[in-house]
Wavefront OBJ file of the C-alpha trace (Angstrom):
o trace
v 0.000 0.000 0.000
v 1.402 3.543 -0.933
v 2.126 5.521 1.713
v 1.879 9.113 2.417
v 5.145 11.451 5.089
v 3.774 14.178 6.748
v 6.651 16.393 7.190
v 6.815 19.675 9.800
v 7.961 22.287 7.378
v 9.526 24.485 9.991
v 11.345 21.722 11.102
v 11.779 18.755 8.401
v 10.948 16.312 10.877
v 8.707 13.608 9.901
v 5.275 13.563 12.030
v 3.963 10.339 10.608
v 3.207 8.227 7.624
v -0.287 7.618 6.622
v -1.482 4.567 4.278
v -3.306 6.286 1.349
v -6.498 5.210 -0.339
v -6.599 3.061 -3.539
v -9.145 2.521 -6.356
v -10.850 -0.412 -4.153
v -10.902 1.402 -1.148
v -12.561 4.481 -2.528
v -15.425 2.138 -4.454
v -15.458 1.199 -0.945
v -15.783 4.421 0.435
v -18.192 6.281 -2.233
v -20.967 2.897 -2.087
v -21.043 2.840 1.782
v -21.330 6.993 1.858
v -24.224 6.314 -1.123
v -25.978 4.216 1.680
v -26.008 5.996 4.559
v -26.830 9.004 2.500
v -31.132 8.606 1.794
v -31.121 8.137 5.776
v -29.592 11.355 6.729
v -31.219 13.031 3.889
v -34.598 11.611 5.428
v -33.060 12.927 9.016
v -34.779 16.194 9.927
v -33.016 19.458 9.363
v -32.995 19.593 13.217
v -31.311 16.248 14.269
v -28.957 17.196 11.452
v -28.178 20.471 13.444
v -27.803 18.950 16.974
v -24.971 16.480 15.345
v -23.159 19.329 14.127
v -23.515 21.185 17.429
v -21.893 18.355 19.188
v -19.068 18.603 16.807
v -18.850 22.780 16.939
v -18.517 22.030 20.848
v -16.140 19.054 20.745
v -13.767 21.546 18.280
v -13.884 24.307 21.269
v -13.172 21.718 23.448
v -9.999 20.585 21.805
v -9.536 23.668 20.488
v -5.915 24.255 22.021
v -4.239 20.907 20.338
v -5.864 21.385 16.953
v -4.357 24.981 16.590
v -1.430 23.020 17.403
v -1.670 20.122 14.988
v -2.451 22.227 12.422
v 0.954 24.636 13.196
v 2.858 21.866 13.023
v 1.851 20.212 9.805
v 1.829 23.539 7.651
v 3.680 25.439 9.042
v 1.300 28.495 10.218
v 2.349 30.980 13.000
v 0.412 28.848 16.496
v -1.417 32.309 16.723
v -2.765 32.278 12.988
v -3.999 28.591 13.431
v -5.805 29.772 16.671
v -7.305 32.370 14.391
v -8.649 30.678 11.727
v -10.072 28.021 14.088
v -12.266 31.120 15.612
v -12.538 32.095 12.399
v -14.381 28.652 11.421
v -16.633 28.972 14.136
v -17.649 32.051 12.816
v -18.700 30.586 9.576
v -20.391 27.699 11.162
v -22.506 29.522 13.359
v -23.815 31.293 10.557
v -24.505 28.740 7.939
v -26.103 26.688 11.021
v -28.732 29.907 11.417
v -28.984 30.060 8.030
v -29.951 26.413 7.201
v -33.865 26.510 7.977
v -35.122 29.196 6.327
v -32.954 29.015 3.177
v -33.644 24.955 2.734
v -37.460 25.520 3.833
v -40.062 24.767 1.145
v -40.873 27.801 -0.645
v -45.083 27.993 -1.672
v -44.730 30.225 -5.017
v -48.432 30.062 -6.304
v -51.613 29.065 -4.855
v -55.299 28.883 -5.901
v -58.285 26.911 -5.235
v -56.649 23.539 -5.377
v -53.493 23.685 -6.914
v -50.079 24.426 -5.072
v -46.428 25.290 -6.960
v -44.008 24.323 -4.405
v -40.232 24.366 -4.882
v -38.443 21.989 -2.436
v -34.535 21.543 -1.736
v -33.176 18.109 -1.951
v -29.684 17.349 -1.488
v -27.304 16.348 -4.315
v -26.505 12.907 -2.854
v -22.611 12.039 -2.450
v -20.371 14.844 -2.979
v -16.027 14.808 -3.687
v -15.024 17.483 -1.601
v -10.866 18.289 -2.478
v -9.887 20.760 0.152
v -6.921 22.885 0.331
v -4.156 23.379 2.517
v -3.390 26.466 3.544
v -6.831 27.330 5.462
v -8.210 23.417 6.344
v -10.475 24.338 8.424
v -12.013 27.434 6.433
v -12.116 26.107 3.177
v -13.431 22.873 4.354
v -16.156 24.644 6.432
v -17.161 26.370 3.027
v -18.195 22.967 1.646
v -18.764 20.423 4.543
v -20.940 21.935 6.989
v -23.965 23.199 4.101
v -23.205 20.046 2.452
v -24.140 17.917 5.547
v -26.525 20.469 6.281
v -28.464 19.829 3.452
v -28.088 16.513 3.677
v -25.603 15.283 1.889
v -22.901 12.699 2.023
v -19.186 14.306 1.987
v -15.883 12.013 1.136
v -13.587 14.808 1.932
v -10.138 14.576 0.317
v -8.087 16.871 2.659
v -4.353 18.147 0.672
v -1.874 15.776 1.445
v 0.013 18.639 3.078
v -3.286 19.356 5.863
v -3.955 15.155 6.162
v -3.522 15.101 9.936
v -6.079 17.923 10.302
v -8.702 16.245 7.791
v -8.412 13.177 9.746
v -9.107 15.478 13.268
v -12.136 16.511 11.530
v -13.589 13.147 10.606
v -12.745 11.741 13.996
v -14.747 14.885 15.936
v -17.609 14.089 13.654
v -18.089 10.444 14.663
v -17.331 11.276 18.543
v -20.158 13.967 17.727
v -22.452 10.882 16.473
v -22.955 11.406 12.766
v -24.075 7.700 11.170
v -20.938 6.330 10.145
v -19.933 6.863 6.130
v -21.565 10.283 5.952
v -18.312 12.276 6.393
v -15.516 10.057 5.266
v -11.647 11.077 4.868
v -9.898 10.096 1.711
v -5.906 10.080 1.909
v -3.473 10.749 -0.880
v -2.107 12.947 -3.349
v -3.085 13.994 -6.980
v -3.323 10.448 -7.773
v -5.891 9.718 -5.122
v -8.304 12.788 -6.191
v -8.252 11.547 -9.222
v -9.730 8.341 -8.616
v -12.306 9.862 -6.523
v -13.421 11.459 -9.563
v -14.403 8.622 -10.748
v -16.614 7.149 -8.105
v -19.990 7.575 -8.233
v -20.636 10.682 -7.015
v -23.465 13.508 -7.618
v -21.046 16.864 -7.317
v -17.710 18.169 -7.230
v -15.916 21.012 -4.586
v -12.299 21.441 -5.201
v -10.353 24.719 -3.950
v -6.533 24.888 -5.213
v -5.148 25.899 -8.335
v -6.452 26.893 -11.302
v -4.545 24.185 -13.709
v -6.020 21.319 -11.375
v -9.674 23.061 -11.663
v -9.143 22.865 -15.065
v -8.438 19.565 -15.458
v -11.163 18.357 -12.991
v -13.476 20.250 -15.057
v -12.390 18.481 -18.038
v -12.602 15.352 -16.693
v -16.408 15.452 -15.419
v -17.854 17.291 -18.377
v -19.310 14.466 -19.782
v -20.596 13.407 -16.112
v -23.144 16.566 -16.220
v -23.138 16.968 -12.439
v -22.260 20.185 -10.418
v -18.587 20.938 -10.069
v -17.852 24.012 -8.271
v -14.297 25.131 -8.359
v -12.436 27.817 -5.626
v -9.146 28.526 -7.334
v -6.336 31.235 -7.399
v -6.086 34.614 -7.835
v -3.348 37.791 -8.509
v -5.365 40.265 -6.195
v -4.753 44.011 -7.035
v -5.038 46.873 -4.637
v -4.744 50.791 -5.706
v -3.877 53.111 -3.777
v -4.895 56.749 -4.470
v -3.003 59.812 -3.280
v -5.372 61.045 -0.042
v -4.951 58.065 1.837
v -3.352 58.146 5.272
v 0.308 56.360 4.264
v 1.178 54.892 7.279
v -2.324 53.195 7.661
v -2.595 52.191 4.562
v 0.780 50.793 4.326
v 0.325 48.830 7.596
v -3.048 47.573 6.319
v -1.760 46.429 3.286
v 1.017 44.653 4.564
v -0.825 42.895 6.780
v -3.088 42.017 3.686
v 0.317 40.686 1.570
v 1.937 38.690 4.228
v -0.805 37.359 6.661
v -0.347 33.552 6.463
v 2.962 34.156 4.760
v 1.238 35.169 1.582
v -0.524 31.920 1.630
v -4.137 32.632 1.039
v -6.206 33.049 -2.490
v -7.113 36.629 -1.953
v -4.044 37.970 -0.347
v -2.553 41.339 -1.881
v -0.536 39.912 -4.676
v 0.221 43.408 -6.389
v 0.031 47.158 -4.978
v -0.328 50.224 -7.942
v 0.666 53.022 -6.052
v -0.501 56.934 -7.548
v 3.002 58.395 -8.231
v 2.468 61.551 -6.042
v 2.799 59.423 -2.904
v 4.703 56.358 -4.307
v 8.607 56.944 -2.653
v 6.717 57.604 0.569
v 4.286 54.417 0.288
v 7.730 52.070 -0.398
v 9.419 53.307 2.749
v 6.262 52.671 5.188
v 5.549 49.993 3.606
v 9.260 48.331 3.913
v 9.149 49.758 7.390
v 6.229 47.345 8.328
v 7.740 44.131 6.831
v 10.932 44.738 8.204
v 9.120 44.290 11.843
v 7.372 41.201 11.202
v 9.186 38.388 13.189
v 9.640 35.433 11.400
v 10.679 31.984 13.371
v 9.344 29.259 15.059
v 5.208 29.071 13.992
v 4.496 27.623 17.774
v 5.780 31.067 19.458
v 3.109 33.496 20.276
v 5.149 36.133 18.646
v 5.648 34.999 15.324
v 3.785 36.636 12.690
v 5.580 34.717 9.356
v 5.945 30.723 9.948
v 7.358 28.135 6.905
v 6.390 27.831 3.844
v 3.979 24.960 3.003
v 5.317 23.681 -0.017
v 8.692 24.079 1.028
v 11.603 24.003 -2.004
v 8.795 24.208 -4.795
v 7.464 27.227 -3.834
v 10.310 29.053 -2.545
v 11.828 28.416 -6.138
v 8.973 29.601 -7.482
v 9.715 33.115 -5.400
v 13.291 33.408 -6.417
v 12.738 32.702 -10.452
v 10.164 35.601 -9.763
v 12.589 37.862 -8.204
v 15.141 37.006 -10.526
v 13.193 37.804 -13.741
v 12.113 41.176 -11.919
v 15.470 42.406 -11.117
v 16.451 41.660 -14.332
v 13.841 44.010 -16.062
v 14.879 46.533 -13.551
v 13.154 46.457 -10.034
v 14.631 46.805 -6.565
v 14.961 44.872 -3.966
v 14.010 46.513 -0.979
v 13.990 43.817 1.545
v 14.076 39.769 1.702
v 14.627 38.314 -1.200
v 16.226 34.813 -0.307
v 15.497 31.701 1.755
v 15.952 32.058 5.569
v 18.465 30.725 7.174
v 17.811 27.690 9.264
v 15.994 23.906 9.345
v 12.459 24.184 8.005
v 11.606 26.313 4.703
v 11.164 29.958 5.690
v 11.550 32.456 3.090
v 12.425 36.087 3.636
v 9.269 38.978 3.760
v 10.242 40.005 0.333
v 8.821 43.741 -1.130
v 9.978 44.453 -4.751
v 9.727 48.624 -5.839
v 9.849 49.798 -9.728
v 7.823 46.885 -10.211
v 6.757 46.946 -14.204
v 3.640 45.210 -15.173
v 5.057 42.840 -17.910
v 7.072 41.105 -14.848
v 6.283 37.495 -13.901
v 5.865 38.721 -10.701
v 2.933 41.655 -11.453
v 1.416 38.556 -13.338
v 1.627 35.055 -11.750
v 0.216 33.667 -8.888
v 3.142 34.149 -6.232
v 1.422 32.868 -3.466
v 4.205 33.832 -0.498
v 5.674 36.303 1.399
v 6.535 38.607 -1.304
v 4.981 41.799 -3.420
v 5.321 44.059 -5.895
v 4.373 47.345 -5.903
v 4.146 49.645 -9.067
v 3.414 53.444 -9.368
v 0.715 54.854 -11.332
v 0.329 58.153 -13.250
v -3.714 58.363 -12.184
v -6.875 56.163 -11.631
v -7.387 55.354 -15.556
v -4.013 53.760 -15.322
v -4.586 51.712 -11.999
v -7.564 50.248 -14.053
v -6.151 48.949 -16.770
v -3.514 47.348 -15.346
v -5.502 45.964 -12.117
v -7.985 44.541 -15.452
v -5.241 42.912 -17.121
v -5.174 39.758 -15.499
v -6.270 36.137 -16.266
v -7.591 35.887 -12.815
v -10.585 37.581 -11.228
v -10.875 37.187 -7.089
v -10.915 40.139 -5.777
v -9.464 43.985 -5.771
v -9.423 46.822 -3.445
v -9.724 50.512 -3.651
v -7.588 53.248 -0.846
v -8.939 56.269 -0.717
v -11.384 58.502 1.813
v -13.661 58.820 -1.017
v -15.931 56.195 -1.352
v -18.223 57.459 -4.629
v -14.370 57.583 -6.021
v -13.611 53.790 -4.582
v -17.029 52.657 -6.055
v -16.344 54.058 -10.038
v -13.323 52.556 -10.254
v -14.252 49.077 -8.420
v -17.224 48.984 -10.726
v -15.166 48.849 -13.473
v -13.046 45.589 -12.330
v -13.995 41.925 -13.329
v -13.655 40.507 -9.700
v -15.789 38.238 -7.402
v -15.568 40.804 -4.289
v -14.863 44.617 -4.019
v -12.696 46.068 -1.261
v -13.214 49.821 -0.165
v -10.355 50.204 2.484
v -10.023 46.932 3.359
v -8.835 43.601 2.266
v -8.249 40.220 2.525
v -11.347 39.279 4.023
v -13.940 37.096 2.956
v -17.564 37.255 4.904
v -19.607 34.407 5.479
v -22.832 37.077 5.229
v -21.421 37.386 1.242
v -21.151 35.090 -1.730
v -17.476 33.898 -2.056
v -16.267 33.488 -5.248
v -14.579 33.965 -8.603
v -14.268 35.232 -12.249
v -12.348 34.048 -15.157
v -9.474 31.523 -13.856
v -10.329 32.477 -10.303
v -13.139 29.842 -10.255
v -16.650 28.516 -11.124
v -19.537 28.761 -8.560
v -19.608 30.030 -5.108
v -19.929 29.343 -1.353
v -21.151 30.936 1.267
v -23.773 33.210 2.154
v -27.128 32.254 1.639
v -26.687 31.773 -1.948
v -23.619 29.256 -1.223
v -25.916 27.088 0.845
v -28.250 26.268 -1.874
v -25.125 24.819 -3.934
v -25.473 21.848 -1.821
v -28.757 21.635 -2.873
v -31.295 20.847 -5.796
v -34.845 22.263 -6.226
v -37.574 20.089 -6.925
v -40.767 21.729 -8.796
v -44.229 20.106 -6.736
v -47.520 20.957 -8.733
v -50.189 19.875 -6.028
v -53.376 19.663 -7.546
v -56.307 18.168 -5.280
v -58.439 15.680 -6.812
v -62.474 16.803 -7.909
l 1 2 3 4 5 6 7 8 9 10 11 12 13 14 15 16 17 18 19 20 21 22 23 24 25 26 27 28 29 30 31 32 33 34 35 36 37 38 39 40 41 42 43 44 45 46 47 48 49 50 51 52 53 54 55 56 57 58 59 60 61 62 63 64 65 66 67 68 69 70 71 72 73 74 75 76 77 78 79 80 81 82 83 84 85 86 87 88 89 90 91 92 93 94 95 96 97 98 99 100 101 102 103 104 105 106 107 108 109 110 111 112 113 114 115 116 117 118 119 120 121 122 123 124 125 126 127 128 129 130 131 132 133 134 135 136 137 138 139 140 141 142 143 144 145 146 147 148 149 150 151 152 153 154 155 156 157 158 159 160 161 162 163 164 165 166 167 168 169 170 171 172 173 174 175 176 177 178 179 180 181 182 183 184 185 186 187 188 189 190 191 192 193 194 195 196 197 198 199 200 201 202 203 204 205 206 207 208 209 210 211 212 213 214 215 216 217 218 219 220 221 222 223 224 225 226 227 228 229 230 231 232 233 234 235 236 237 238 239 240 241 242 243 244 245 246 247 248 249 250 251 252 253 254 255 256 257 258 259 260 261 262 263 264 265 266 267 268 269 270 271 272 273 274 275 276 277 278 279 280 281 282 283 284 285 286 287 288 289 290 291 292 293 294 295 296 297 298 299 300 301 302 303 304 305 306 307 308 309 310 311 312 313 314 315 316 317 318 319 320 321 322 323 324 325 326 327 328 329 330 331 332 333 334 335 336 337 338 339 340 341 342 343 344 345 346 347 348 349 350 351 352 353 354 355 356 357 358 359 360 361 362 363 364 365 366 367 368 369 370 371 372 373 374 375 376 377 378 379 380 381 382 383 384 385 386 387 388 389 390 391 392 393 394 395 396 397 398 399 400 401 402 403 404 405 406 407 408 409 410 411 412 413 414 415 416 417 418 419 420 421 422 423 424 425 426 427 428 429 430 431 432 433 434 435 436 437 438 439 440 441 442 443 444 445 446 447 448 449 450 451 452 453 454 455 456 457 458 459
């Protein structure tokens, strides 16, 4: 049987080996989840809410060592992990007060006899291919409406978050959901592709956008709901009234929170030229004071990187091809010394557009940031992108703010702010950035499937 390391990326140290699925398992898997399925669909919404109650209170209970776990295998700063856990519960909460009215049968028509009445069923068995770098976000995205609804989830944690996947499925059974409904599938690329191929009514996959390609691809001819969270190169402007410091502290924060690891983090800054030199310095001035080190310290604000010697040669080639067009280094720019993979807060200045890094996905501790002769200017460029996740606006002037984000092809629109996603508010994406949505109430119904009723009485 193959087996899959987990491997401390701060460290290098092996934390286990785990035995990963195969084609026979996952038929296994996918025809037991199929069964116990049409009993929790039958289960009322309310029995499906106290068994995720039990689990939201079992995850505060053990809150403490799963902000640990979760540190250890990728990597984030111990007080990040903590974060996103709280952040999770924030998310569940609301998609739990959500679930009744938004599932309820809806009576559209009625006359002497006759009722139209559209009622939510649940997909069936869904493939839900998580991501790494927020576990327990992501995952809540997908798994808690799904179950919710009543569906049947074989979740397919990354192979880099498979320790925290498998937490998850064992606070679910302690919690007393019927066995097979929420079932962990181990492996890498290999192993998500042959749960593709199980019989399953639905698709979820957040990562990047060649994979969501590919899946998409591969269950065309399938005809059932694939949903796809991918990547994006997330511009922010920055107009010429804004307070500098702020601004500059805000947006660092929005770059290098997570260590540049999230899907909407500030991937490229256009700057207007008036206040550019000034932006740099604060800017440079607030990554130089993030502390970098061990992710289980309190203190530290910038842990390892996830992906270890991929990414981080991903970083330098970008670095490399921008210096050689002509940018600046103003800070970082290397791999940390050390055990582990930790890579420098990098901030690049002169920045030009046609550079690889103004263009690719960098994912990591590292941005660009460009001047710009005027708002016409910061449009075009923040528009000339394959990707389409979000983009943010600086300035006091919010009729200003909303022209210009009006004119950008993006799933979400940031007026002095960024890097946050809302579970009150649709998530999702435009062009390569992704197909479909969660959250909100909007992303609760893509668990779901409306059924048209025409009651007619008899005589």
């Amino acid at each position: 049987m193959t087996q899959l390391t987990i491997v401390n990326p701060a460290t290098g140290q092996t934390l286990t080996t785990l035995d990963c699925d195969n084609a026979d398992s996952l038929a296994f898997k996918a025809a037991a989840a199929r069964r116990a399925q049409a009993g929790w669909a039958a289960t009322p919404l309310s029995e499906r809410q106290a068994v995720l109650q039990r689990f939201r209170a079992l995850l505060l209970e053990r809150k403490p060592e799963l902000a640990r776990l979760l540190s250890q295998e990728v990597g984030k700063p111990i007080a990040q992990a903590h974060q996103e856990l709280k952040g999770f519960l924030g998310r569940f909460d609301f998609l739990m007060q959500r679930a009744e009215p938004v599932l309820a049968d809806q009576l559209v028509y009625e006359e002497a006899g006759l009722q139209e009445i559209i009622r939510q069923e649940p997909l069936g068995v869904i493939a839900n291919i998580s991501a790494w770098n927020y576990p327990w976000l992501v995952g809540c995205n997908v798994f808690v409406p799904a179950l919710l609804a009543g569906n049947a989830v074989l979740y397919k944690p990354s192979e880099l978050a498979s320790l925290t996947g498998l937490a998850m499925v064992e606070l679910f059974q302690l919690a007393g959901l019927p066995a097979d409904l929420f079932v962990s599938v181990i492996g890498a690329g290999d192993v998500g592709q042959a749960l593709l191929e199980q019989d399953i009514d639905g698709v979820f996959f957040t990562g990047s956008w060649a994979t969501g390609q590919r899946i998409a691809a591969a269950m065309a001819e399938r005809l059932i709901p694939v949903q796809l969270e991918l990547g994006g190169k997330d511009p922010v402007y920055v107009c010429e009234d804004v307070d500098i410091a702020a601004t500059a502290a805000a947006l660092a924060d929005g770059a290098f929170y997570n260590n540049g690891q999230s899907c909407c983090a500030v991937e490229r800054i256009y700057v207007h030229h008036s206040i550019y030199d000034a932006f740099v310095q604060a800017l440079v001035g607030v990554v130089q004071g993030f502390k970098q080190g061990d992710p289980l310290d309190p203190e530290t604000y910038l842990g390892a990187l996830t992906r270890g010697e991929a990414q981080s040669a991903l970083l330098q080639a970008q670095i490399k091809d921008a210096l050689a067009q002509g940018a600046r280094l103003e800070c970082g720019g290397h791999q940390a010394d050390g055990p582990g993979h930790f890579f420098a807060p990098t901030v690049l200045s002169q920045v030009k557009h046609s550079m690889r890094l103004m263009r690719e996905e960098s994912f990591g501790p590292i941005i660009g940031v460009q001047a710009v002769a005027d708002d016409a200017e910061a449009v075009q460029l923040m528009n000339d992108t394959e990707y389409g996740l979000t983009a943010a606006v600086y300035t006091p002037d919010q009729q200003r703010a909303e022209v210009l984000l009006r004119q950008l092809n993006t799933g979400s629109a940031y007026w002095n702010c960024c890097d946050r996603i809302s579970p009150r508010l649709p998530w999702s994406g435009r062009q390569h950035s992704g197909l479909g949505l969660t959250l909100s109430d909007v992303g609760l119904l893509a668990f779901a499937q409306p059924r048209a009723w025409h009651l007619k009485s008899a005589g």
